[in-house]
C-alpha positions in Angstrom: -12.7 58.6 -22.8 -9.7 55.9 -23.6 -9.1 55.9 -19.5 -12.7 55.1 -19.2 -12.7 52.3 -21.3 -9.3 51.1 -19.8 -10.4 51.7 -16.4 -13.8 49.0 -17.2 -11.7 46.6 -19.4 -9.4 46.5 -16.0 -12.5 45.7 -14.2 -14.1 43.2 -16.4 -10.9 41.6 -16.3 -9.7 41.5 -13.2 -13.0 42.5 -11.1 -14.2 39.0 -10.0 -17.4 38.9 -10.1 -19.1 35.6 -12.3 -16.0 35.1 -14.4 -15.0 31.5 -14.8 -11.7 31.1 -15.8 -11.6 28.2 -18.2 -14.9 27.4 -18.2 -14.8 26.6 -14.3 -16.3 28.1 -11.1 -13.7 29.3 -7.9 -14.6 26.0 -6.3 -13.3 23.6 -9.3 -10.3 26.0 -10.1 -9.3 25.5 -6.2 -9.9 21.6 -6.6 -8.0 21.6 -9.3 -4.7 23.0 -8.3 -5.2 20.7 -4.4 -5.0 18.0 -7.1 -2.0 19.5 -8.9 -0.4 20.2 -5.8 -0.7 17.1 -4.5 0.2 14.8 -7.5 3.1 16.7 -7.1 3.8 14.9 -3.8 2.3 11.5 -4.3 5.4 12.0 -7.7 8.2 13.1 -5.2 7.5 9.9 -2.9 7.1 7.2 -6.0 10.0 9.0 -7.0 12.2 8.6 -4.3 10.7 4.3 -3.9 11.8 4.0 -7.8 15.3 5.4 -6.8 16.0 3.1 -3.9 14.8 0.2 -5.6 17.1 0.7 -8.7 19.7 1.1 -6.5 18.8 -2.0 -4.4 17.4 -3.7 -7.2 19.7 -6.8 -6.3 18.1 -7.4 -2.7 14.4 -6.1 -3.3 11.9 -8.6 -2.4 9.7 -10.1 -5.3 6.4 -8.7 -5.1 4.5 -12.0 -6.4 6.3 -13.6 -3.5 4.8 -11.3 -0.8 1.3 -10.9 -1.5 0.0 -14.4 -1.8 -2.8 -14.0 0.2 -6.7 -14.1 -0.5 -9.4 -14.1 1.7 -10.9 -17.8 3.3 -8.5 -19.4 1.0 -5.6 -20.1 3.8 -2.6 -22.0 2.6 -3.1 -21.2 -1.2 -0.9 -19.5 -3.1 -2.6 -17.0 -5.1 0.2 -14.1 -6.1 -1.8 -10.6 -6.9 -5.1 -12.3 -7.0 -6.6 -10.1 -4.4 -4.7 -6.7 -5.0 -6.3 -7.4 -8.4 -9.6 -7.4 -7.1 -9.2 -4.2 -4.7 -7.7 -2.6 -7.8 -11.1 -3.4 -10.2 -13.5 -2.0 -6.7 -11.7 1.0 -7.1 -11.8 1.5 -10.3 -15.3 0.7 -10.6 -16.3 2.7 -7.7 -14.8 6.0 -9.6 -17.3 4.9 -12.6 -20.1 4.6 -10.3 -19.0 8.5 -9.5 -19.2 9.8 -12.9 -22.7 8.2 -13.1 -23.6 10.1 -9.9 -22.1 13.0 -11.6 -23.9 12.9 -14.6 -27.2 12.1 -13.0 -26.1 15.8 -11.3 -26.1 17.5 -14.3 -30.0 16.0 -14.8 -31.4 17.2 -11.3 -31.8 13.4 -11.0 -31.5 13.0 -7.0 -32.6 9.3 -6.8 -30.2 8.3 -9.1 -27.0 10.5 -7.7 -27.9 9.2 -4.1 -27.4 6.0 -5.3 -24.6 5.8 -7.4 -22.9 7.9 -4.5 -24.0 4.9 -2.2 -22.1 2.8 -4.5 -19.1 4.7 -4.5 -19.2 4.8 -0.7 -19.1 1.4 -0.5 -16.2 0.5 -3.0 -14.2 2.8 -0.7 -14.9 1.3 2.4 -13.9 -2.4 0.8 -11.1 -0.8 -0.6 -10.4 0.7 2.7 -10.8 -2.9 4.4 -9.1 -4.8 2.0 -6.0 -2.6 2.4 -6.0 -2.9 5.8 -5.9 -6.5 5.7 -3.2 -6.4 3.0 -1.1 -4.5 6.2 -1.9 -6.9 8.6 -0.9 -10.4 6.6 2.2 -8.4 5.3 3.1 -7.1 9.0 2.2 -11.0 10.2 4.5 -12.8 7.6 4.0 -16.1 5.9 7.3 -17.7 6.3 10.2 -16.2 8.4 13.3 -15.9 8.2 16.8 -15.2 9.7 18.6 -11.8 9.8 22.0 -12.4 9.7 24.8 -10.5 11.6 25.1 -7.7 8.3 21.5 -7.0 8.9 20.4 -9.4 5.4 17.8 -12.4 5.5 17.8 -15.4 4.8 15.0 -17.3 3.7 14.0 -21.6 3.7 13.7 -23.7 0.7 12.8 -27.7 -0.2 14.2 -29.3 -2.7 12.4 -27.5 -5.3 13.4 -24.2 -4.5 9.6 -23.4 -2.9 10.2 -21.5 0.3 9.1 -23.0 3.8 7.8 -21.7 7.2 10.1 -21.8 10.0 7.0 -23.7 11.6 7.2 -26.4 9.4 11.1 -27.5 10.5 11.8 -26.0 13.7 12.7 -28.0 16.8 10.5 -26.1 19.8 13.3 -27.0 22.7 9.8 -25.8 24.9 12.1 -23.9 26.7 11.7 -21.0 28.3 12.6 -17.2 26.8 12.6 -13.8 27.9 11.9 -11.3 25.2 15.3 -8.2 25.1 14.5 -5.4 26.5 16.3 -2.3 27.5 15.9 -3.3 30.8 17.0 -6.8 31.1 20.7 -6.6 29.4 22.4 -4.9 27.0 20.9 -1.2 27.2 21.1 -1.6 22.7 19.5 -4.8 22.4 15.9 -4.9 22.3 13.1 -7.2 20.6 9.7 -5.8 19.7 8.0 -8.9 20.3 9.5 -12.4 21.0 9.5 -14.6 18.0 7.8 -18.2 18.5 11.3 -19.8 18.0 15.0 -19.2 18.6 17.6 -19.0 16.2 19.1 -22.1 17.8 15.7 -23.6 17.5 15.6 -22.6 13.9 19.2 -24.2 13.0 18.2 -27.7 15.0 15.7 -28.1 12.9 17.2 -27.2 9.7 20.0 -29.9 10.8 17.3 -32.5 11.2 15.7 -31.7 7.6 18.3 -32.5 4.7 15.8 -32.0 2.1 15.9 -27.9 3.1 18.3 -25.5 2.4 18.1 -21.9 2.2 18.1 -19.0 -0.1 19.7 -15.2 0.0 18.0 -11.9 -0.4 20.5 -11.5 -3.5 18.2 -11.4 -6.6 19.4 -13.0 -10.3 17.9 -10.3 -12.2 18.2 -13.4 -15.2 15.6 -15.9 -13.8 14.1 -13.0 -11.4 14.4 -15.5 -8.4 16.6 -15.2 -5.1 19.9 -16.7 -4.7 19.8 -20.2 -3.7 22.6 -22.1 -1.3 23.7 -25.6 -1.5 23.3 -27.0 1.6 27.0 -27.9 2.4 27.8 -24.2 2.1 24.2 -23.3 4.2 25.8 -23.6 7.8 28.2 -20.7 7.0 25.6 -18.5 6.8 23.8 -19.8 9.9 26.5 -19.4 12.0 26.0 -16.1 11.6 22.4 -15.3 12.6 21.4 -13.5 14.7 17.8 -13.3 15.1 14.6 -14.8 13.3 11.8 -12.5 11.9 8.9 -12.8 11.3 6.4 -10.1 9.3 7.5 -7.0 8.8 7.7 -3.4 9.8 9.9 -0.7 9.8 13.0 -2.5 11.1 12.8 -5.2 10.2 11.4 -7.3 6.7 11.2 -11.1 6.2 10.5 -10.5 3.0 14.2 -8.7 1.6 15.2 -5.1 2.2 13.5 -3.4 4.9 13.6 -0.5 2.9 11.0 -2.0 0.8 8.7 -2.1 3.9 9.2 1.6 4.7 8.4 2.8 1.4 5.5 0.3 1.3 3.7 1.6 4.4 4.6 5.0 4.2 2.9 5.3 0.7 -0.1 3.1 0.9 -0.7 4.4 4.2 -0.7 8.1 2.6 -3.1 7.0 0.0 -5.5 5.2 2.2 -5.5 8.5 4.5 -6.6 10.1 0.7 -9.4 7.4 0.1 -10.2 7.8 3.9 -11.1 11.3 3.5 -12.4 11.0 0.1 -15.0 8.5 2.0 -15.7 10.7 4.8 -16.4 13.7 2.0 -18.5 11.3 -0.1 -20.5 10.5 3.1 -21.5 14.0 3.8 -22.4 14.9 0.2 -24.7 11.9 0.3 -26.5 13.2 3.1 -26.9 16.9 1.7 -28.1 14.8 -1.2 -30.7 13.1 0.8 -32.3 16.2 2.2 -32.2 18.0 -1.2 -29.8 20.8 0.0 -28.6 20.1 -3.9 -31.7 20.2 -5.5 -32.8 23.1 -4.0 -29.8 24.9 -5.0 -30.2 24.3 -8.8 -27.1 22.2 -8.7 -25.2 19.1 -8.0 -21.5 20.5 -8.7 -20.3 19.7 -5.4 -20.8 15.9 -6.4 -18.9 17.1 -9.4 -16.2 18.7 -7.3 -15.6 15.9 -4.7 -15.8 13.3 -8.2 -12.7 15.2 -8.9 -11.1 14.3 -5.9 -12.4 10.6 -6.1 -10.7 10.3 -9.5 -7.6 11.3 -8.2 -7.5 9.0 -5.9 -7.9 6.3 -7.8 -5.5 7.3 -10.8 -2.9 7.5 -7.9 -3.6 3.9 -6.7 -2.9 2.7 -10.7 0.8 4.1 -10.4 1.3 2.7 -6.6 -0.1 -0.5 -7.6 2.0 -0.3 -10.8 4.7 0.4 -9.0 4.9 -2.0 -5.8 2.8 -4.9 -7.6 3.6 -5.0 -11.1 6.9 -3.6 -11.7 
């Protein structure tokens, strides 16, 4: 008799069957440790960015000096402004989930097609506006010389406001051919050929007394980079050896390149997240449309992929919090 009743307390433990633990069906339970398992890896690579920028805190570029940019508005300097705004869509587009969520939970269709519509779209601004935070970051807004030990230097007027190379440089209008493998030394190579020379770059500066130029080295006292008087400027000139412009993963007009790597590395890992999250959403939507949810009795896939969505946007708060804010 006690076997028996060990024997079925074994089985209503263990047998499967419509046991939820905690409260949640297999579905949410698997969601749940993807999430886990995965804030686990968005922690290991903010980790590692936190670690290199502590230890290169004195050359990391100054984020409010980077991304300046906002849509139509060309030449005006508006630090954050738009990261701000991509930030809020987000944000708003993972409340606009919960309200598709809880019009689940009332067998409301109309209502959970369109607040999924909504979320839809806030991903795919968000997905846009990301993509053309890469491409003004990858493009530049200044330039700037890399100097023999691999650091930049940067251009400054009198009042310590950086300048574009465009704005000083004397064009010789001569003609250059871009370093390649192929055409001299087997280890020098250019990915693309910059619009000046360095020589180009130095003329000008000569003819422009009012500019001087600034270091990568950062005074963590007045959070601004290191700024040369002019008599001492040529020193460092002399030895440049190429301009850049943009950045990528050589190379960073902005500072450290370092700061570049970690910078498209992990945004590019969480827009592949709000990628898929999108792509997910989209075909949820659709089996909305056609009632395969209705039918069923139940909206908790909405629920499950909401889970996801969520994630995906409390990650973006601690990568914005880290590369914009911090």
């Amino acid at each position: 008799m006690d076997a028996t009743i060990a024997t079925k307390s074994s089985e209503q433990t263990w047998g499967g069957g419509n046991n939820k633990p905690l409260g949640a069906s297999y579905g949410k339970m698997m969601m749940w440790f993807f999430i886990l398992s995965d804030a686990l890896t968005f922690s290991g690579f903010l980790g590692a960015y936190g670690l290199m920028r502590f230890k290169f805190i004195d050359s990391w570029p100054i984020a409010d000096e980077v991304f300046t940019h906002f849509p139509f508005m060309h030449g005006v300097h508006a630090p954050m402004y738009y990261v701000a705004l991509m930030t809020f869509i987000l944000i708003f587009s993972s409340v606009t989930m919960v309200l598709a969520v809880d019009a689940g939970h009332q067998l409301k269709k109309g209502k959970v097609t369109f607040y999924m519509f909504l979320t839809i779209i806030g991903g795919i601004i968000f997905l846009g506006s990301q993509a053309w935070e890469w491409k003004n970051f990858i493009n530049g807004s200044y330039g700037a010389l890399q100097l023999n030990d691999g650091k930049i230097i940067q251009f400054v007027d009198a009042s310590g406001h950086q300048v574009a190379l465009e704005s000083f440089a004397k064009s010789s209008h001569s003609e250059r051919t871009q370093h390649t493998k192929s055409k001299g030394l087997w280890f020098v190579e250019e990915a693309a050929l910059p619009a000046y020379s360095v020589n180009e770059v130095i003329a000008g500066f000569e003819a422009h007394p009012e500019i001087t130029i600034r270091t990568e080295k950062l005074n963590t006292e007045t959070k601004t980079k290191t700024i040369v008087p002019r008599e001492q400027a040529m020193s460092y000139l002399n030895e440049a050896k190429a301009v850049v412009v943009g950045a990528n993963l050589k190379v960073n007009e902005y500072g450290n390149t370092l700061f570049a790597d970690f910078f498209f590395f992990i945004t590019g890992f969480h827009g592949f997240h709000v990628l898929s999250g999108v792509v997910i959403n989209i075909i949820i939507f659709f089996n909305v449309i056609i009632g395969t949810y209705e039918k069923r009795k139940s909206y908790e896939m909405v629920e499950k992929v909401g889970l996801y969505w969520h994630f995906v946007d409390l990650v973006w708060v601690f990568v914005f919090t880290f590369f914009y804010l911090v």
